[in-house]
N, C-alpha and C positions, 0 to 999 in steps of 0.2 A: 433577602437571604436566599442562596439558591436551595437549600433544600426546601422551601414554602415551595417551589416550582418544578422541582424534577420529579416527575410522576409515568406512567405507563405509556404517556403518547410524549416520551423525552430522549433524541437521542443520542450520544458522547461521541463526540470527533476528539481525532489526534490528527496532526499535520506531519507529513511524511516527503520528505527527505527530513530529518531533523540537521540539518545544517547548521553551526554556529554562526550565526549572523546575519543568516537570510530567514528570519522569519517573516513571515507575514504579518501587518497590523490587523490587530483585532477589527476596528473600521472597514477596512477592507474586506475583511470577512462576514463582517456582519452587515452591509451593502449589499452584495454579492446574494450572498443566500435572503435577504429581505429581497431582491428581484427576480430571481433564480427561481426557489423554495417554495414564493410566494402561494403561485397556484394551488402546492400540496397544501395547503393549508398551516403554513410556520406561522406561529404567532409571536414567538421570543427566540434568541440568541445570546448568548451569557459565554463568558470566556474565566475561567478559574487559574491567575497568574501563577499561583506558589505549584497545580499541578499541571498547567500545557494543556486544558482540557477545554473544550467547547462544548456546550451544551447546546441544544436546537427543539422547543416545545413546539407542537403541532395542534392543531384544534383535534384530531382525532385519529386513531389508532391508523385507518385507512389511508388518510393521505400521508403519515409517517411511510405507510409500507409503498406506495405508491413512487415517492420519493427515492426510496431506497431500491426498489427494481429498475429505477432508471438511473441509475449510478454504472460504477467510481463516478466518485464527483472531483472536479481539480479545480481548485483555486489558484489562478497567477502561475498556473503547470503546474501546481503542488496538489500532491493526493489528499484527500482527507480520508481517511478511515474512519467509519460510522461504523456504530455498533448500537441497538435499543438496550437502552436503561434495564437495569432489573435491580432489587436490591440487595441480592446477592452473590450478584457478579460486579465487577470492577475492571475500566477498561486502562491500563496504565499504558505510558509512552515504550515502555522497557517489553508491554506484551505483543506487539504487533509481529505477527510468525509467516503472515503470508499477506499479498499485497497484488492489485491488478497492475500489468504495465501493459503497454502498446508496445508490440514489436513488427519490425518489415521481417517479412521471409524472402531472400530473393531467391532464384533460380527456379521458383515456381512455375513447373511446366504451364504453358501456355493455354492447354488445354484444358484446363483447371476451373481457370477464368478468363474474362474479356478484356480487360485490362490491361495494362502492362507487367514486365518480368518480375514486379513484386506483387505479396498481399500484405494490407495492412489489419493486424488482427491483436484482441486483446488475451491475455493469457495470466494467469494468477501465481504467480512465483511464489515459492514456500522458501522459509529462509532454513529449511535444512536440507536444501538441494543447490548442487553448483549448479551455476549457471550454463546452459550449452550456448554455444558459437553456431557450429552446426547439428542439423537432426535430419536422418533417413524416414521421408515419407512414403506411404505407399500409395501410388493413385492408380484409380481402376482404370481397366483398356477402355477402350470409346470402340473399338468395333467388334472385339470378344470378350469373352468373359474372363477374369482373374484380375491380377492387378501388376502392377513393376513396379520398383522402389528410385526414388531420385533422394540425391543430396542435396539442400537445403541450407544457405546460411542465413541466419536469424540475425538481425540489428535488436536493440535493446535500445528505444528511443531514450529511456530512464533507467539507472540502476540506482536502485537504494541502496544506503551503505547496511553492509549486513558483516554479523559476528557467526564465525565455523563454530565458534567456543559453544557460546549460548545458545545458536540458529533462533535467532531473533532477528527482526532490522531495527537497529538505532546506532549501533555504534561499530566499527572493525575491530576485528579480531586483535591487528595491535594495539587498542586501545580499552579493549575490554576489562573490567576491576577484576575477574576471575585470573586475568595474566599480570595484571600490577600489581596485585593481594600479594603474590608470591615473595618473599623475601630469598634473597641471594645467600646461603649459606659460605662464609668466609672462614678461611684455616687460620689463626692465628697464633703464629710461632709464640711458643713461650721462650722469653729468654733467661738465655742457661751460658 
């Protein structure tokens, strides 16, 4: 029974993109993080079907935390969102509000980096913010002081599907139960 086992050093994943049809097998997951995880100290991996929930017990509070500063973690390019156990919190698929992705910036001056015309960098998207294309940087001068501003266009290696409605990611706005609830109000002619 999982609650004999979810205790303080326990922590609840949900899988993100929630795509219909592309989930990941539990095996899969629970492979992965048994070779992965290992090091921090994972001892169990539990997956709860009726909620979409993963579970992940650790020998100790430490290699939980440990684990968790070296995240996002992706499974098969799939995020999982971790969150530590509490008993008075509850992590559901419907509350996930912000999320890491990887995006490229191109047109990133040169001077910046040594690399080339892009950077590849990670950034935490809130699902009550549209999404930018592009964004005005300011980078300092290299031989005086102040700084100038360049335009930057941002790629979005991953977009999670996200609702304007709720500013949640699980499902689009077209499809959200707060715009289907609605019922259509109809005139019906009485006849006379």
């Amino acid at each position: 029974d999982s609650k004999d086992v979810i205790n303080d050093d326990t922590l609840i994943g949900v899988y993100l993109p929630f795509e219909k049809g592309k989930k990941v097998a539990y095996l899969v997951v629970a492979n992965y993080v048994r070779n992965t995880w290992g090091k921090y100290g994972l001892v169990r991996s539990m997956f709860n079907s009726s909620t979409g929930l993963f579970y992940f017990q650790f020998i100790s509070m430490d290699g939980l935390d440990a684990m968790l500063e070296n995240g996002p973690w992706f499974i098969r390019n799939k995020l999982v969102i971790l969150k530590k156990w509490h008993p008075d919190e509850h992590l559901l698929k419907e509350d996930v509000s912000t999320v890491p992705v990887w995006v490229k910036l191109h047109g990133v001056p040169v001077t910046a980096f040594s690399r080339s015309s892009y950077a590849r960098v990670m950034i935490e998207l809130r699902a009550d913010v549209e999404l930018k294309y592009n964004i005005v940087m300011a980078m300092p001068k290299i031989t005086r002081e102040g700084h100038y501003t360049c335009k930057v266009h941002v790629e979005y290696e991953w977009k999670p599907s996200r609702c304007s409605s709720c500013n949640i990611f699980r499902h689009i706005h077209e499809e959200c139960l707060k715009n289907t609830g609605a019922v259509e109000k109809k005139t019906v002619k009485n006849p006379s």
